[in-house]
Structures are given as structure tokens and as C-alpha cells.
N, C-alpha and C positions, 0 to 999 in steps of 0.2 A: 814665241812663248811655247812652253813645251807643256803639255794637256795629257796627264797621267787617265791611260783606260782604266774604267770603273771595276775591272775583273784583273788587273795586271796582278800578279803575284800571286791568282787562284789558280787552283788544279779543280777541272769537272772531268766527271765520268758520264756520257752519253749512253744509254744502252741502247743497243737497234739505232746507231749514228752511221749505216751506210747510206740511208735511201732516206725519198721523200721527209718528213718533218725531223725525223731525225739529225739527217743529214745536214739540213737548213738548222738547226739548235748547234750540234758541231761546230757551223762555222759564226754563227752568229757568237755564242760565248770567244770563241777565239779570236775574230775581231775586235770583243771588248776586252784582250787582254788575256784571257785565259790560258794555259798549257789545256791540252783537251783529249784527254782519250776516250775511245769511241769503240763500239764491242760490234760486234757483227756475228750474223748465222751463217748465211746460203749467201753471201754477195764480197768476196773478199776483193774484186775487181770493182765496184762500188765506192768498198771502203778504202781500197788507196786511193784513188780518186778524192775521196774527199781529202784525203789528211793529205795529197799535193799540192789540192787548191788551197787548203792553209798556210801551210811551208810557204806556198809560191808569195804569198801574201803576208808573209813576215812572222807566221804564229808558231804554236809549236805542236804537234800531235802525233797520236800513235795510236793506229788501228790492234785489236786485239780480239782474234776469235774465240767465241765467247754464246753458245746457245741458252738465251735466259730463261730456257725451261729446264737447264742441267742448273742445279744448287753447288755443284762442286765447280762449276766453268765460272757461274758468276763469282762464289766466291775466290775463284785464282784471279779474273777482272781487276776485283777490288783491293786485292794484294800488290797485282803488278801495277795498278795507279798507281800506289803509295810508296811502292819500289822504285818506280822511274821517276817520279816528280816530286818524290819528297811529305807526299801527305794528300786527303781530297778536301775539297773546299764545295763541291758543288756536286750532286748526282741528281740525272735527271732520268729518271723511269721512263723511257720511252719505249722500250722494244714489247712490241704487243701482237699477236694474231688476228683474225678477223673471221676464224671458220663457223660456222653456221648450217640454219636449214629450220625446218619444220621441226617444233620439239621433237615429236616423235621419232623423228629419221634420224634424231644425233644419234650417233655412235659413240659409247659410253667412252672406247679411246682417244675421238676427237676431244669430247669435255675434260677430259684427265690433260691432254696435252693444252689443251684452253689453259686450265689451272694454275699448270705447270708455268706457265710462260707468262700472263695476265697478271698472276696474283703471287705464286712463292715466287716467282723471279722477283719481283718489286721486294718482298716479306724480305728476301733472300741480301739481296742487293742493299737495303736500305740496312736491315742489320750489322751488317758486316762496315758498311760505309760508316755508320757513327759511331763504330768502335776507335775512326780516326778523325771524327769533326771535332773541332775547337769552337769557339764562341764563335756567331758570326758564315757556319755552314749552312746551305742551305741545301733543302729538298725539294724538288718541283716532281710531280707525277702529271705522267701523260693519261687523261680520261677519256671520255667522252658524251658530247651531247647529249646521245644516245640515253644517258642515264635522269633524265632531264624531259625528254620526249622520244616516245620510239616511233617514228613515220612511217616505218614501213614493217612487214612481219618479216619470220625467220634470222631479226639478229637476236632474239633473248636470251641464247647462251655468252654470246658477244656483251651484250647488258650486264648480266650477271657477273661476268666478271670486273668490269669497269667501275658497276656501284660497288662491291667488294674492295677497288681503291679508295673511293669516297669516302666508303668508310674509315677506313684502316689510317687515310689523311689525317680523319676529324679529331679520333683518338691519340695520334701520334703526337698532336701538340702539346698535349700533357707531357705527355714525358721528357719531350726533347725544349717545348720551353723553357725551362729554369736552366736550360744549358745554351742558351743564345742559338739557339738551331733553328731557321724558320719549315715551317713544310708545307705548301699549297698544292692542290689540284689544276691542269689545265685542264677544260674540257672544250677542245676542236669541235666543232659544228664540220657540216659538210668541208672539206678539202680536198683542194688536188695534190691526192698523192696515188703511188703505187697499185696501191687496196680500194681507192674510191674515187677511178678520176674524172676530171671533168670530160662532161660528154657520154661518160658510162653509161648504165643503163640505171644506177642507182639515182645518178644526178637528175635523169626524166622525173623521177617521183618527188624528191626532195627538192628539186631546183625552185619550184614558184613559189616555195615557201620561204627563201632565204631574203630578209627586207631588204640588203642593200641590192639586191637582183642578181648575185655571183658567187661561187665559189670563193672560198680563200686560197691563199697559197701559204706554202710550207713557211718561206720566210716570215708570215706575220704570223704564225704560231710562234716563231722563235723568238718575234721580237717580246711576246709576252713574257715567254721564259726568260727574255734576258732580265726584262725589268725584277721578275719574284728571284734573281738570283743577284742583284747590285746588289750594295749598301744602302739605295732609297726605297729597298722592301723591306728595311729590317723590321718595320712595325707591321706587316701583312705576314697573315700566317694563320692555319687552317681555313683558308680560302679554297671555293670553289669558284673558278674563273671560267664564265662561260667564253669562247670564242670563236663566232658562230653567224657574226653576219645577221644578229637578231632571226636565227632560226626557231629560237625557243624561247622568244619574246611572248 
């Protein structure tokens, strides 16, 4: 019996799909089916990597450099999806910073490049992408926890931009509702990736607060975006999805 995947026939745009959750979203929509292209900054050795292990695994993908704190790189991103595969079906806002410090000691160009990449990437990205969704698109944003509980000091520029996704989620369903378009938030609790991994020195402070006693890994952040990007989320939509190990329980 032949078992049609839940995403076959969709086109996603991963942003920041070389490394850690990223990269686990990548391959995960493209196991279920998906054509997947995936944007990258500083890791183009990364991002072939991933899009071999897709290829090698029967899917289809294309890496595309792409810094989502340039508004003119995302929007050529979001051109050449639509060039190469026909249309998007799926973007998933992942590509995010994580610089910080003591308010007082940011540097007002660290916050501008925060902005840049956090928030008008997403603004940027998601614009542009529903200028090609049809009924039945979907938007997943990468958040986080953080916007939910801060455990420890020096990420509240990092906050700041995150709850600026939440927002921007909540309101978005107005609009993109009456067009079959759904748009949820993920928001990651502690995980092992790149920026936060396990064993760090972040994971000492945050680790005995996590109920199941561990870290997550990238793949079950993806497994949630897979599900807000099937056909069985078509009724979920401006959702904040904590996933988090009952961090912020």
C-alpha cells in the first residue's frame, strides 16, 4: 500500500536551515514530503550538508545564501523558492541571533543588528512569502521561552526581540485568516543547539528547572513544526506553542 506524505507537493522556506533547529526543521519537513529550501549566513559548508542528507534520502532541497538581517537577500530567498519549485507552501522563521549582555553595555549596533535579523527578517520574509500563499499556507515562527520566563539576566535584548514575534503572530491571523493561511509561534525551552548547548554554562543555571530533567534536541522542535505545517493543524492558528520540557510550567 502506497502512504502519500503529509507535506508531498509542498514547497517550505527554512530561514537559518544550516545548523542546529534549523537544520533538524529542513530535514524533518522534507521527510514529510516537502521540496525545502533553506537560507544560510556564515555556514555554507553546514548548508550542503544538510540538503545531501536530504537528496541522499530521497527529498529535494536547495541551500541559498541569504543574511536575514539584509531585507533585500531575504526578499531574493523568497523569489528564488518560487522560481525553483513553483510557489511556497510553508516558511518557517527560524533564523535568529542570540547577542546580549548587561543592558547598559549593549551597543546600540549590536540592538540594530538584533532587529535586523529577529524581527524585519521575519516582517520581511513573511511579507513577501504571502504574496505567493494560497489557501492552506502555513507560517510557523521560531520564538522563544524566554518570552514566557527569563531565568537568567543579560538576555533582555534577546527577549525583546522574540516577544516582538509573539506579537506580530497574534495579529497576523487577522489578516491572513479569511485567506486559509495558518501562523503559529514555536517557542523552544532550553535546547541543544549551537547557541545553547548542552553542558554549557547556560544549561548549569537553567538545567534543574527543566521537569522532564534534560535538554531537548533540535529534532523535537521540528517534530512540532512539522505537525503546525500538516493539513491536521489547519484548525491551530495564532498559537503560542511552548516547547520546553515544562520549563515554564
Amino acid at each position: 500500500m502506497t502512504t502519500t506524505l503529509p507535506l508531498a507537493g509542498k514547497t517550505a522556506l527554512v530561514t537559518g536551515g544550516s545548523r542546529s533547529i534549523g537544520a533538524a526543521i529542513a530535514k524533518r519537513l522534507a521527510a514529510d514530503g516537502a521540496a525545502v529550501v533553506l537560507t544560510y549566513s556564515a555556514s555554507p559548508e553546514k548548508a550542503l550538508e544538510v540538503v545531501r542528507t536530504i537528496e541522499d534520502e530521497g527529498g529535494r532541497a536547495v541551500a541559498i545564501a541569504a543574511d536575514a538581517g539584509d531585507p533585500s537577500a531575504v526578499r531574493a530567498a523568497v523569489a528564488a523558492t518560487v522560481e525553483t519549485f513553483g510557489g511556497i507552501d510553508i516558511l518557517v522563521n527560524n533564523a535568529g541571533l542570540g547577542l546580549g549582555g548587561p543592558i547598559e553595555d549593549i551597543p546600540f549596533e549590536t540592538y540594530e543588528r538584533m532587529i535586523a535579523v529577529n524581527v524585519t527578517g521575519v516582517f520581511v520574509a513573511t511579507q513577501e512569502a504571502v504574496r505567493h500563499m494560497k489557501a492552506g499556507g502555513r507560517i510557523v515562527h521560531i520564538g522563544s521561552s524566554m518570552t514566557h520566563y527569563a531565568a537568567f539576566p543579560t538576555a533582555s535584548l534577546y527577549t525583546l526581540t522574540k516577544g516582538a514575534v509573539a506579537g506580530f503572530n497574534r495579529s497576523l491571523v487577522r489578516d491572513l485568516g479569511p485567506r486559509g493561511i495558518t501562523v503559529n509561534t514555536v517557542h523552544p525551552g532550553p535546547t541543544d543547539t549551537d547557541m545553547n548547548p548542552d553542558g554549557g554554562p547556560v544549561s548549569e543555571i537553567v538545567g534543574p528547572g527543566i521537569a522532564i530533567g534534560r535538554y531537548g534536541k533540535p529534532h523535537e522542535i521540528a517534530s512540532v513544526v512539522a505537525f503546525l505545517a500538516s493539513p491536521e493543524a489547519a484548525f491551530v492558528t495564532g498559537a503560542d506553542i511552548i516547547a520546553d520540557g515544562g520549563f515554564t510550567a
